[in-house]
C-alpha positions in Angstrom: 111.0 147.4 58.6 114.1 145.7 59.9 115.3 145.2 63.4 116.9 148.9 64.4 113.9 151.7 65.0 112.9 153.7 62.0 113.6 157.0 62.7 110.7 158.5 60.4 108.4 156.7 62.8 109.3 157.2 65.6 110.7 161.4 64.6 107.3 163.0 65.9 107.2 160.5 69.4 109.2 162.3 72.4 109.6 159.1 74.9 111.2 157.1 71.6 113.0 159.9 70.4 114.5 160.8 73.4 115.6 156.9 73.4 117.1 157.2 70.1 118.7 160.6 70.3 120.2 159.7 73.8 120.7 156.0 74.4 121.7 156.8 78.2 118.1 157.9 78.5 116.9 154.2 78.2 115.4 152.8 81.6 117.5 149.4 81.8 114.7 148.0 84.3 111.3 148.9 82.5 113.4 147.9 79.0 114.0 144.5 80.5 109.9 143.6 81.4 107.1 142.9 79.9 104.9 145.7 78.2 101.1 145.2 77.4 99.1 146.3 74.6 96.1 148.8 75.1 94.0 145.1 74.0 95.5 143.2 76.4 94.7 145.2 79.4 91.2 145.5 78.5 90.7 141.8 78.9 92.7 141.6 81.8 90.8 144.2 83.4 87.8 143.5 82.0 87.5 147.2 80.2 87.1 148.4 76.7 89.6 149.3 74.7 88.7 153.3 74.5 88.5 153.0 78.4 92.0 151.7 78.3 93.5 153.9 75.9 92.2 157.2 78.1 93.5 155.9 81.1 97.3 155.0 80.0 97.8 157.9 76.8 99.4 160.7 79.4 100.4 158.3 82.3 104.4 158.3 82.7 105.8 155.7 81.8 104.0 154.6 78.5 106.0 154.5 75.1 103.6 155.6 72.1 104.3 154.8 68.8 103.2 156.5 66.2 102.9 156.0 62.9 101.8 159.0 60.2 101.8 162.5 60.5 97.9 162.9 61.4 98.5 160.4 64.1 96.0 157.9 62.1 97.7 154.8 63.8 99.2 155.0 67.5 100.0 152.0 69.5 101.0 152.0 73.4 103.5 149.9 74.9 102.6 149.9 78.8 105.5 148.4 80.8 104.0 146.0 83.7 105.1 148.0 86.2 103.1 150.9 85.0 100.3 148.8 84.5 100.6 147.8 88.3 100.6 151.4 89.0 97.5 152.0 87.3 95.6 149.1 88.5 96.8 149.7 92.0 95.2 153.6 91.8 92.1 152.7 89.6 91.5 150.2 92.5 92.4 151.9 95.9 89.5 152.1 98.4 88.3 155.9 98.7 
């Protein structure tokens, strides 16, 4: 795969699609930082991986990926300011 997106990845995924069918759609900011992997934020937080992957799959925010029409492979790109959002509301005081 070279360095431009492969549109028969990416043809089933509505945050990347919207990206590539309307570059105007792009958010310059969350673009520009770092994203996290669902592996990364397990360690950080010191969850498992499935934990991880329930929490950020539906939150706003987070590009998915995926690869294969039966969805065998997915991978989720979580921009840091998401992940802040998350953190922040999976540790507010009740």
């Amino acid at each position: 795969m070279g360095t431009s997106l492969d549109h028969k990845l990416v043809q089933n995924t509505f945050h990347l699609r919207t990206i590539v069918d309307d570059p105007s759609a792009i958010d310059t900011e969350r673009f520009a930082e770092k994203h996290f992997r669902i592996g990364e934020l397990a360690e950080r937080w010191g969850l498992g991986r499935e934990t991880i992957r329930k929490i950020v799959k539906d939150e706003p925010g987070v590009i998915l990926i995926q690869q294969g029409r039966k969805k065998a492979h997915t991978t989720y790109s979580v921009p840091e300011s998401v992940a802040r959002r998350i953190h922040t509301r999976l540790t507010r005081v009740a």
